[in-house]
KEKE-3310 file (N, C-alpha, C; in steps of 0.2 Angstrom, whole numbers, plus 5000, padded with zeros to 4 digits):
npx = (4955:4952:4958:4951:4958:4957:4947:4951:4952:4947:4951:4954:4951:4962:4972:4976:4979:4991:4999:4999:5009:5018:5022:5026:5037:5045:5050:5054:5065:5071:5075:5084:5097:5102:5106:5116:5125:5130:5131:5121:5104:5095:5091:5080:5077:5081:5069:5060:5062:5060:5047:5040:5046:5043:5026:5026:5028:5019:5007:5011:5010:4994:4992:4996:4989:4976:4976:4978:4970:4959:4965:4978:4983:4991:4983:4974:4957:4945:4943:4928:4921)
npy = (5092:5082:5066:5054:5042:5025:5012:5001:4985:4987:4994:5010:5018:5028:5021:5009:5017:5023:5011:5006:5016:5012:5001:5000:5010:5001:4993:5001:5004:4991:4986:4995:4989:4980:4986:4995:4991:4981:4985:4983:4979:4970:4954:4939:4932:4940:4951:4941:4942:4956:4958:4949:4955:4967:4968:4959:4969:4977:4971:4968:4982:4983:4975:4979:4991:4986:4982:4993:5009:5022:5031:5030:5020:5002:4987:4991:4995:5006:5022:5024:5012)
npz = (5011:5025:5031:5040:5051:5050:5059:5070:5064:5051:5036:5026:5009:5010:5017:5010:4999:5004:5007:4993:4992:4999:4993:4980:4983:4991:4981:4971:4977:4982:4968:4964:4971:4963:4955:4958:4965:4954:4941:4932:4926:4937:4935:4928:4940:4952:4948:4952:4966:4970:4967:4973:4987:4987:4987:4998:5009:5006:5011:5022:5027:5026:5035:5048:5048:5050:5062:5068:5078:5076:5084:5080:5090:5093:5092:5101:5109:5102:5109:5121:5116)
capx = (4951:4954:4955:4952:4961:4953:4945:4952:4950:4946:4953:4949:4955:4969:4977:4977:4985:4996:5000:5003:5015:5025:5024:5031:5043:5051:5051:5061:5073:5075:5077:5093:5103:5109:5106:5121:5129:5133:5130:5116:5098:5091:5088:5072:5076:5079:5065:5052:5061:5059:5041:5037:5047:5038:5021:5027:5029:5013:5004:5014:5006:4989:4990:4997:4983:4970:4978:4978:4965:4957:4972:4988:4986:4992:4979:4971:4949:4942:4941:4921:4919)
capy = (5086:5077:5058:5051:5034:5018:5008:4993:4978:4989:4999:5012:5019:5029:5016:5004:5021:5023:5003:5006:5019:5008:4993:5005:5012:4994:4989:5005:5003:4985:4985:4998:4987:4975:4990:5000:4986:4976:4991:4981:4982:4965:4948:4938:4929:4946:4952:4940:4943:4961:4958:4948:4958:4973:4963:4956:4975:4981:4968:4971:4988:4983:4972:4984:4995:4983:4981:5000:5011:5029:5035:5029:5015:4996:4984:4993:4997:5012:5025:5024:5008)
capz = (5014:5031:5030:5047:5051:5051:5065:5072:5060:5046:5032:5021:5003:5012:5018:5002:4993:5009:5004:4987:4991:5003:4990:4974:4986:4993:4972:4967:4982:4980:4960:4965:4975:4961:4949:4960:4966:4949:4935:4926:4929:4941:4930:4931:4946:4955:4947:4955:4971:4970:4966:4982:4994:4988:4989:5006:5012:5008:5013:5030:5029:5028:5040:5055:5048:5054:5069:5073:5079:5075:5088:5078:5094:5088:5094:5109:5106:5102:5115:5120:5112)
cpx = (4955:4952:4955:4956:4957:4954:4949:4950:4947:4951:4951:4953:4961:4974:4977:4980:4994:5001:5003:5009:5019:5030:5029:5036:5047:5053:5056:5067:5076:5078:5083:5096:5106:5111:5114:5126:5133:5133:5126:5110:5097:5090:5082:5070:5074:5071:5058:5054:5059:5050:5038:5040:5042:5029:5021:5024:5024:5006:5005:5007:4999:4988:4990:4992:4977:4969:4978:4971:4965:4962:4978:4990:4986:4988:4976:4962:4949:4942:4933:4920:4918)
cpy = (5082:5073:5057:5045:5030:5017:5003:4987:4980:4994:5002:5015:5023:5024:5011:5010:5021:5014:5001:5011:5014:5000:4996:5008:5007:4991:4994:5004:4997:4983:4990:4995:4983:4981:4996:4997:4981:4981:4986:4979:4972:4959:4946:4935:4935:4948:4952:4940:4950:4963:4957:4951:4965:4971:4964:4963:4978:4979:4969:4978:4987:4980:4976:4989:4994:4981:4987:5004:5018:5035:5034:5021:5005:4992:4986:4997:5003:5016:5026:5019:5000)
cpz = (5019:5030:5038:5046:5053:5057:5067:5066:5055:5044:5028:5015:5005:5012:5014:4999:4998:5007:4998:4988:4993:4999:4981:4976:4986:4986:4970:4972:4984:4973:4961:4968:4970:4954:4949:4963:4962:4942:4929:4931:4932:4933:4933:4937:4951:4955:4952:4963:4973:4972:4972:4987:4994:4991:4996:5011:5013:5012:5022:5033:5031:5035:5046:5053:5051:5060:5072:5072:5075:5076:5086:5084:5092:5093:5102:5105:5105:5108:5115:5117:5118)
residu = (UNK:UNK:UNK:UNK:UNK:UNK:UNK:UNK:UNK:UNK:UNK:UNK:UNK:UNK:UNK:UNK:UNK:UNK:UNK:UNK:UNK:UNK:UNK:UNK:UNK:UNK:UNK:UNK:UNK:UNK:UNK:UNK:UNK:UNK:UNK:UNK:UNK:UNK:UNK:UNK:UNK:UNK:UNK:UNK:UNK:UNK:UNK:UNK:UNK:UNK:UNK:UNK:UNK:UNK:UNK:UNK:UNK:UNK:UNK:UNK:UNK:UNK:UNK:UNK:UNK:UNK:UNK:UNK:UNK:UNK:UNK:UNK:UNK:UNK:UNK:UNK:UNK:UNK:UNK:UNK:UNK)
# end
């Protein structure tokens, strides 16, 4: 199955899964840094920073997602449109 890419100013269930990957990714690769860094697993402080950097990240994602077109191009219209 081919996904197309979203249009300018929208997004579609790809890109919300594409979103969750990049937000489960930045949460396991931030919860390793005090995990390999100090040899105990993050406390609760860490934790909720973990939580909104990963957030932060995916949020990021969608947002450059609405901002790009069909062609992979960041803020430029549809071709024909």
């Amino acid at each position: 199955m081919i996904m197309e890419n979203s249009k300018v100013g929208k997004v579609n269930w790809f890109d919300v899964l594409k979103s969750l990957i990049v937000t489960s990714g930045t949460a396991v690769g931030t919860a390793l840094i005090p995990i390999v860094s100090t040899g105990h697993f993050p406390n609760h402080e860490q934790i909720t920073l973990i939580i909104g950097a990963a957030a932060a990240a995916g949020l990021t994602y969608l947002g450059k997602q609405l901002g790009t077109n069909s062609s992979g191009e960041l803020l430029k219209k549809e071709q024909g449109s």
